[in-house]
N, C-alpha and C positions, 0 to 999 in steps of 0.2 A: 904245204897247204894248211897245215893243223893251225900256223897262226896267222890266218884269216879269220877264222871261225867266231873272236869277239867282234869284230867289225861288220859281222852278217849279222850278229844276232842283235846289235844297237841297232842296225838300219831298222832291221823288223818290228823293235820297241818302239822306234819314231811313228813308224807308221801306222804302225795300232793307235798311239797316242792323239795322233791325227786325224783317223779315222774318227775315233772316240770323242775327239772337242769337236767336230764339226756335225758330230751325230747332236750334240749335246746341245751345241747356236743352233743348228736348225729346228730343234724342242723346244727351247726357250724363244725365240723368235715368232715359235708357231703360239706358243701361251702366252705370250706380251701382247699378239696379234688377237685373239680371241677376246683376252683382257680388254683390252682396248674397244670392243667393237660390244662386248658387253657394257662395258661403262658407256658406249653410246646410247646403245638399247636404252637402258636404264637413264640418261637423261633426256631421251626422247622422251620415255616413258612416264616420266617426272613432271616435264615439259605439258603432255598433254593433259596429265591431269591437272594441270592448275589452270590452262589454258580456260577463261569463260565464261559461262553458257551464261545466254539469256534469253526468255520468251515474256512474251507479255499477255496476261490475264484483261479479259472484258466480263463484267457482271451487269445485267441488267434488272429490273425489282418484277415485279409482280405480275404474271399475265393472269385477269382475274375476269372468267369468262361470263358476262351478264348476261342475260336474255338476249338483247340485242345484238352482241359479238356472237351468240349462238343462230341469232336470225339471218345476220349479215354470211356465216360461213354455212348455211345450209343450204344444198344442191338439191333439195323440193323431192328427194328419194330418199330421205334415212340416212344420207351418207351426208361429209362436213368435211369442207377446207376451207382451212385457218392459217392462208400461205398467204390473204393480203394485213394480216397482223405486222407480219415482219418483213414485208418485199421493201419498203425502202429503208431499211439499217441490215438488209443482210450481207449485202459487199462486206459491211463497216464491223459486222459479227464473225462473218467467214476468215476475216484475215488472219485473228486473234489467233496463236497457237493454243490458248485454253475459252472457250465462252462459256458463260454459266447465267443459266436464269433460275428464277424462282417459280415453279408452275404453283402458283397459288391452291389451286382446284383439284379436288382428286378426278382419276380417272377409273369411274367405280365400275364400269360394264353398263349398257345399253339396257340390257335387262331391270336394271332398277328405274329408267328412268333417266331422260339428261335433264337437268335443271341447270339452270341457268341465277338461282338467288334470289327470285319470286317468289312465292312473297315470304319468307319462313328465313331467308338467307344460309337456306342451303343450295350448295353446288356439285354436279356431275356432270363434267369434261368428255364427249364423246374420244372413243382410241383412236381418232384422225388427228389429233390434236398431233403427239407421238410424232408419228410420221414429220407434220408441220416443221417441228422444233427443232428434229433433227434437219432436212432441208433446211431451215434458216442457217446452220451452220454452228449451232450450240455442242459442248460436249458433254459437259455436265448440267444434271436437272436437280433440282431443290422439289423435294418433295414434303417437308415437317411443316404443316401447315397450320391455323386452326380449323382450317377446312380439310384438316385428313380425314378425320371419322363420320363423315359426313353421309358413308352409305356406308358405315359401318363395318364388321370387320373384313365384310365380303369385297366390299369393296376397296379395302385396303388392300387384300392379298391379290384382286383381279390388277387391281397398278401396278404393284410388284412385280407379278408375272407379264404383265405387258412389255414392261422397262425392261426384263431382262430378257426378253425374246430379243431386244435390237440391240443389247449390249455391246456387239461389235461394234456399234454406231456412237453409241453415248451409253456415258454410268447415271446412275439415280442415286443419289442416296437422301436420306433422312426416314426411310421406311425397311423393316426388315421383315424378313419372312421368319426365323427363329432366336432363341434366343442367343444365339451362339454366332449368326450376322449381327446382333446389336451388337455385342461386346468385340465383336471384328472389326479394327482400323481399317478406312478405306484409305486407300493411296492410287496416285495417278502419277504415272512416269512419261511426265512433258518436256521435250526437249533436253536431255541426258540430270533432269531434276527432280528428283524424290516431293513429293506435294502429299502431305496429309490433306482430306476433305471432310469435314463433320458438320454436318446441318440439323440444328434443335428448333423445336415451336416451343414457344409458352404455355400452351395448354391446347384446349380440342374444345371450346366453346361451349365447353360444361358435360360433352358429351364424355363418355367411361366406357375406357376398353373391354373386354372380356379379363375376368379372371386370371391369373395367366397369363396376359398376355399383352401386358406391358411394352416387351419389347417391339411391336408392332410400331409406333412411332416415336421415334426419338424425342425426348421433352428436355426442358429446361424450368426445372420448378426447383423448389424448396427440397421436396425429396430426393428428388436427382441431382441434388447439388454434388455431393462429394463423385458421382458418379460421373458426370461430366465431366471435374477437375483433372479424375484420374484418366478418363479419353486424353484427354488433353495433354497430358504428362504423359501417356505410351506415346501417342501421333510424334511428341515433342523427342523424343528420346532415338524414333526410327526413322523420320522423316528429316529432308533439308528444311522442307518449312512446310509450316501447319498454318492452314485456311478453318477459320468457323463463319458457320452461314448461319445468324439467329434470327430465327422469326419472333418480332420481341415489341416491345415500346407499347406507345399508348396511340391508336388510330387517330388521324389528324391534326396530331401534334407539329408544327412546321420550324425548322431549324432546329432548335434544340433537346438535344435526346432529354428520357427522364430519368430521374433516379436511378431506377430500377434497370436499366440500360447501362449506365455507369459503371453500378456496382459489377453487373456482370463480366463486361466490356476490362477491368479491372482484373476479375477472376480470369477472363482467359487469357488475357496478357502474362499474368504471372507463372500460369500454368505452363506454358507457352508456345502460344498465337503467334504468331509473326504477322495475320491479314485478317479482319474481319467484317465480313459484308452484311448489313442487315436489311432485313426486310419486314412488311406489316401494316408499318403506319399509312400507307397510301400514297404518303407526302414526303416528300423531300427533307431530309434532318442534315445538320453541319458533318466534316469529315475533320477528324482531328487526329496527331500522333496519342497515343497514350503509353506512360511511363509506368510500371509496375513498381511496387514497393522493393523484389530483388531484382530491378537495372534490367528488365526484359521490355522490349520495347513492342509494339503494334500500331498498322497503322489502322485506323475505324472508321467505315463508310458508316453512320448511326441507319439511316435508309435510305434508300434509293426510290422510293416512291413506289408507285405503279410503273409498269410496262406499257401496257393496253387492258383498258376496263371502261364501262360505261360510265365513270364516277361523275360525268358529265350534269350529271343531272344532279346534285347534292342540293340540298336546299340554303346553303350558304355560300360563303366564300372559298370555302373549301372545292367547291366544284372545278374553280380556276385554280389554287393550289395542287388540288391532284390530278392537273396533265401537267404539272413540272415534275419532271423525274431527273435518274442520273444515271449515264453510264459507268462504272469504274473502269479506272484503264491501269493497272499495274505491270511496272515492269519489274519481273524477279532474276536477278544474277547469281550464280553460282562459282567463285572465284575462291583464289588462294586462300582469301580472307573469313570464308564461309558463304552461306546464304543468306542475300537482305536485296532490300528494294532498293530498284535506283530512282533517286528522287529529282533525279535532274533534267528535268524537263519532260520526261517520260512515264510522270504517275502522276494521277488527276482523278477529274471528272469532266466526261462531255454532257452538254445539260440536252433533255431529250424532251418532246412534248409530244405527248399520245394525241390524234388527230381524231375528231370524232364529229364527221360528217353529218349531219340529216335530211340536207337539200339535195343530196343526191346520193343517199344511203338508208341503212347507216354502215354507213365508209367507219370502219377503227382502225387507225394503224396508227404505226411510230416514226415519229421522224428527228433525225440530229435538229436541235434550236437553230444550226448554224444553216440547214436546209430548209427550213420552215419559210411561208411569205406571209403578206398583208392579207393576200387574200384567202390564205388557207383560214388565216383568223379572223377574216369574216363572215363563212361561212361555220365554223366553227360551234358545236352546241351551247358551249358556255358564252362565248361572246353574242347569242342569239337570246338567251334569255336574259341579257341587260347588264350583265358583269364585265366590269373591265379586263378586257384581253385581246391587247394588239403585243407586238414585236417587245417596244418598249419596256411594257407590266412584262414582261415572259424574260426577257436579256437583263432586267432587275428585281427579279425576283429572284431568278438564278445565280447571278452574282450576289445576292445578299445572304445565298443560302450556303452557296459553294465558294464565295469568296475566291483566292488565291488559287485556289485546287482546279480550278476550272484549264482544260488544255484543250486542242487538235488532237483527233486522232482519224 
């Protein structure tokens, strides 16, 4: 029996050896398999980040509450709604996944008084407005006016605290509460897209903050130059794309921005702007690309006019210039390639004309050019006191202002 004994003990080496490589395929098999479904993962994951996104931004210019827009929204009890301002573009506001208007006016508390720009051209915005803006379907409010300071500081911080009581609703910016919200970048996360939002006035109509207390409303002067640059250079640095909203130019100037617009328009290009929406003039100004001296590019709405305001009544031609305004309609992509606007058929301007009743008002609202009729413009204030303003003057004025830019939305 004794020479068996090598022939047992090979068998048992085979089968250990056996056991051992099939321990060893089934390990490997199981790590090739893992492998394999991580490298899935990972080019899913790949996949969806490059995958994308776009939403599209609507800005509209000025709602700038005159006596009249104040007589027309009041309920004969202290109380104001200012929901037929926007009831026909609010479909055309609610769609946008981002809307932003300019509230020209502050909203200083009832206790000082609401004015309406009689006769001193100062203005206080009843807190019903708020509410309004939101129902129209706006997200962001432009508050850097030169009607901030208007009731002074109190009234600056009663806006503040207003806007931020309905935050969950809509952001405000262009006013801060300390110094430490000025120098804080706003951002807004639309549609899986990082958005810087910075809104500057030119000045406060000669009125002077408190001491200290500068940061109250965002400016755009001389002294705040380097200070704006460097807003603009953080937004730039943490954001996919940076929006500035300047209240800027020169009041009634029609198509072409001025200098002083340029220059600036210039500076936040370079700094780096990717959208800038202006507002101020009343009137309607050209929208043009603008190239920076280092290859940063922007594109520039100079102004969008008014929104709704009584400007009906001017005592020139300007009366009929300031019910042409403009929507902005930007589409922003966010792709493999980075963040930029799509300019293919889906960035513009729809031209809008404030409607401003007195035969059966006074009616203020806003309506798309493309919905406007004959007979809205003959009942119309400015076409009543002898100024030309039918379909025609209105479909040519806008195309000579908005040119190419002009789309559907």
């Amino acid at each position: 029996m004794k020479k068996f004994k090598p022939l047992i003990v090979v068998a048992v080496i085979v089968v250990i050896i056996a056991i051992i490589t099939a321990c060893v395929a089934k390990e490997e098999n199981g790590r090739s398999s893992k492998d394999t479904n991580k490298q899935t993962e990972e080019t899913t994951t790949e996949t969806t980040t490059e995958a994308a996104k776009s939403i599209t931004l609507v800005a509209v210019g000025d709602v700038l509450n005159h006596n009249p827009v104040l007589e027309m929204a009041s309920n004969g009890d202290g109380t104001y709604d200012f929901s037929n301002l926007f009831v026909n573009m609010k479909d055309t506001i609610s769609k946008a996944d981002i809307a932003v208007v300019n509230n020209e006016t502050i909203i200083g508390g009832a206790d000082q008084g609401i004015q309406g720009g009689s006769p001193y051209l100062i203005f206080n915005s009843p807190d019903e407005l708020a509410d309004n803006i939101i129902d129209a379907g706006f997200d962001l409010v432009l508050q850097a006016s030169n009607h901030s300071d208007d009731m002074g500081s109190a009234g600056i911080r009663h806006c503040i605290e207003l806007w931020k009581s309905k935050s969950d609703k809509i952001k405000m910016i262009g006013l801060n509460e300390s110094q430490e919200e000025r120098d804080t970048i706003s951002y807004m996360e639309v549609g899986g897209i990082k958005l810087a939002v910075l809104n500057y006035t030119y000045g406060l109509n000669g009125f002077v903050l408190p001491e200290g207390q500068d940061y109250l409303v965002d400016q755009m002067t001389d002294e705040t130059f380097e200070q704006v640059k460097a807003d603009i250079q953080k937004a730039d640095a943490e954001a996919d794309f940076v929006i500035v909203f300047p209240h800027w130019g020169t009041e009634y100037v029609v198509g072409d921005a001025t200098q002083a617009q340029i220059d600036w328009g210039q500076m936040f290009t370079e700094a780096g702007a990717d959208l800038i929406i202006g507002t101020h003039p009343h009137v309607s100004e050209k929208i043009e690309k603008i190239t920076a001296s280092n290859g940063n590019e922007a594109l520039c709405y100079y102004s969008l006019g008014n929104f709704t305001s009584n400007q009906a009544y001017l005592d020139d031609i300007n009366a009929a210039y300031s019910q042409v305004e403009g929507m902005a309609v930007v589409k922003i992509t966010k792709d493999a390639n980075g963040t930029h606007i799509d300019y293919d058929g889906n960035t513009g301007v729809v031209p809008v004309v404030c409607h401003n009743d007195r035969v059966n008002g006074p009616n203020i609202t806003a309506y798309k050019l493309s919905d406007y009729t004959s007979d809205l413009c003959s009942i119309h204030a400015t076409a009543r006191q002898g100024y030309t303003f039918n379909l025609d003057w209105l479909n040519q004025t806008a195309s000579d202002i908005f040119g190419e830019w002009i789309i559907d939305y």
